[in-house]
VOPAGU-2260 file (C-alpha; in pm, 1 decimal, decimal comma):
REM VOPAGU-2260
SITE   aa  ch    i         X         Y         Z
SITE  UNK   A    0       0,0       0,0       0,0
SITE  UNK   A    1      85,0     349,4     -88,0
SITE  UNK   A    2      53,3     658,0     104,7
SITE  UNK   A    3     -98,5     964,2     -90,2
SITE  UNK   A    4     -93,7    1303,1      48,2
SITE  UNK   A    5    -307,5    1509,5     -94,7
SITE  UNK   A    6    -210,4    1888,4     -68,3
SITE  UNK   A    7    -416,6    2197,4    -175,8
SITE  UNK   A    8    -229,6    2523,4    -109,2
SITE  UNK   A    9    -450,7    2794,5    -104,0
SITE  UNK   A   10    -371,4    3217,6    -150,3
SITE  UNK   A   11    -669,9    3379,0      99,5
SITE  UNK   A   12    -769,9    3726,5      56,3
SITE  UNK   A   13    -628,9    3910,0     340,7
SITE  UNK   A   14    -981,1    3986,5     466,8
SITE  UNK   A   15   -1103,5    3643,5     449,3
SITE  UNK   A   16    -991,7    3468,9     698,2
SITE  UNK   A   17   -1249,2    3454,5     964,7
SITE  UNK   A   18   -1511,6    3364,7     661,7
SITE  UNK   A   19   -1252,8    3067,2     596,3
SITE  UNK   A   20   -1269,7    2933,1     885,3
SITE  UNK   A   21   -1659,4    2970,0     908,2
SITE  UNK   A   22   -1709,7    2707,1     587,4
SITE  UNK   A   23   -1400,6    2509,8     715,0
SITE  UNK   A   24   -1634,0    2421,1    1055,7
SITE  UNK   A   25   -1906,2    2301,6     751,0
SITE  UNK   A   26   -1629,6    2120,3     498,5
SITE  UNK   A   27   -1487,8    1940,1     823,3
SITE  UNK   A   28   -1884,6    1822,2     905,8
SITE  UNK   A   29   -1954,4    1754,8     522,6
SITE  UNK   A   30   -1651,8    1568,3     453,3
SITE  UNK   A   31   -1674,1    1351,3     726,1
SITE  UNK   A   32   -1981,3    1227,4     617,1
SITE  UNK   A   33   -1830,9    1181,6     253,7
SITE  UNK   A   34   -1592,5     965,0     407,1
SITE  UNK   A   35   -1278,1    1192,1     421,4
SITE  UNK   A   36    -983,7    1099,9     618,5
SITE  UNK   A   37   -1051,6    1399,0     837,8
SITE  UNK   A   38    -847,3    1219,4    1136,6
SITE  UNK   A   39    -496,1    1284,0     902,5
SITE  UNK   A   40    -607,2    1647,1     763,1
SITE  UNK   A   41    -380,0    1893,2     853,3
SITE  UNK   A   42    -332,5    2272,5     804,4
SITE  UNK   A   43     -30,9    2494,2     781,7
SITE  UNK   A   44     -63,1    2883,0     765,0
SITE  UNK   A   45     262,3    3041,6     676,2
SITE  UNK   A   46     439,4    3314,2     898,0
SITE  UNK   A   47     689,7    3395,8     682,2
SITE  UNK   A   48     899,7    3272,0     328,4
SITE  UNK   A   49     824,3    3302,0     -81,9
SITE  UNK   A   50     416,1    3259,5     -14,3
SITE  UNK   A   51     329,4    3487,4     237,3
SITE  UNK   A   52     166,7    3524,1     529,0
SITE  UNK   A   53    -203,0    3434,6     304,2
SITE  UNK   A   54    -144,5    3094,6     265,6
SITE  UNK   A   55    -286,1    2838,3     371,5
SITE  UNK   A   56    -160,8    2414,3     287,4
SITE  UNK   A   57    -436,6    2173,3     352,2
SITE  UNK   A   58    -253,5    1845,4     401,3
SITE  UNK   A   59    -464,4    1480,1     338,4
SITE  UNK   A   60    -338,2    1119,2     370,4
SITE  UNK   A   61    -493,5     892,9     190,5
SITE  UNK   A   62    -434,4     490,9     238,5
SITE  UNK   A   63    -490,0     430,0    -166,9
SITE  UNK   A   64    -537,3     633,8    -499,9
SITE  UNK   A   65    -830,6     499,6    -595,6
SITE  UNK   A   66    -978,4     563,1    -214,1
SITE  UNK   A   67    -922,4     933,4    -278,9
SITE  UNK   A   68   -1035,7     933,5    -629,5
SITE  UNK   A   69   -1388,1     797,6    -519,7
SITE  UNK   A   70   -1391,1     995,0    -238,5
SITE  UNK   A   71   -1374,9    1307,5    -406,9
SITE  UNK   A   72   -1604,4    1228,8    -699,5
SITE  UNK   A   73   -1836,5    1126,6    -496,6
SITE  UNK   A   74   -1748,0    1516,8    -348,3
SITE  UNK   A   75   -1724,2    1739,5    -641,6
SITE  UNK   A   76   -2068,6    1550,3    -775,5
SITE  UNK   A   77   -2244,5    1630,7    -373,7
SITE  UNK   A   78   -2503,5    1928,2    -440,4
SITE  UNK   A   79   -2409,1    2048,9     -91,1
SITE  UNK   A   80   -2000,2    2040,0    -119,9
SITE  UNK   A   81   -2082,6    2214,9    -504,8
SITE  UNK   A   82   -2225,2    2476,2    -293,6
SITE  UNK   A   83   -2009,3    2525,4     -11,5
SITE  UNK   A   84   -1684,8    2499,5    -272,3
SITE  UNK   A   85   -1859,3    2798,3    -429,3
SITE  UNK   A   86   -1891,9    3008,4    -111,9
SITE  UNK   A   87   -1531,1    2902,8     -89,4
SITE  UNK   A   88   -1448,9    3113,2    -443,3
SITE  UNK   A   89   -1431,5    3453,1    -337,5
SITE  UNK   A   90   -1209,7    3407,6     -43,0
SITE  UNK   A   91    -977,2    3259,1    -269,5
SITE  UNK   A   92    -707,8    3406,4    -490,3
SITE  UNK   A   93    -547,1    3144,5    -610,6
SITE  UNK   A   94    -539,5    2727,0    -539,9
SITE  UNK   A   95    -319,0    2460,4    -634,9
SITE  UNK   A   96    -352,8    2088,0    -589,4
SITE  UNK   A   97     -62,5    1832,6    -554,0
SITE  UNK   A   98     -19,5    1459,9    -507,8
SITE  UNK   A   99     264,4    1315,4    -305,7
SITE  UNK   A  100     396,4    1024,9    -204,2
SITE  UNK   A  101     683,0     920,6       5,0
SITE  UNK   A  102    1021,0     871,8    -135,8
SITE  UNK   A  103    1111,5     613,1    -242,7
SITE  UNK   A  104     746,6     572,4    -325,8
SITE  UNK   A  105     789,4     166,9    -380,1
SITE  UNK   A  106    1111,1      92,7    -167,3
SITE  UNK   A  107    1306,4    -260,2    -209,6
């Protein structure tokens, strides 16, 4: 088995921040129910360095690929998560997604 970290790292509008965390109480509810690993998420605002102090790393682990892949189509297709992602928007300047795994990812 593989771990998969899933990381999104977000650029908030300086102003958002207390929004943010106002859907993040409703994401954490939601994606439990979707079946999120919300036991492993983790999140990182930065102090200081190239990103500035507006970002924000949302860190997953997932036990399998295809575990987070169903997860989060069943997600993206949930009315409720469409509509909470889109209350999510306009906080929001910019968002990236990554997919990690440890290295070696398949050791000997």
């Amino acid at each position: 088995m593989v771990l998969i970290i899933w990381r999104q790292t977000q650029k908030i509008k300086s102003d958002k921040w207390d929004e943010l965390e106002k859907l993040e109480k409703k994401f954490l509810e939601l994606e439990k129910r979707l079946g999120f690993p919300i036991e492993t998420k983790k999140r990182y605002r930065a102090l200081f360095g190239p990103e500035g102090v507006n970002t924000l790393i949302i860190d997953y682990q997932w036990d399998s690929m295809a575990k987070m892949e169903k997860t989060y189509t069943k997600a993206f297709l949930d009315p409720e998560y469409q509509k909470l992602a889109e209350e999510a928007l306009p906080l929001i300047e910019e968002n990236i997604w990554e997919i990690l795994v440890p290295w070696p990812a398949f050791p000997e």
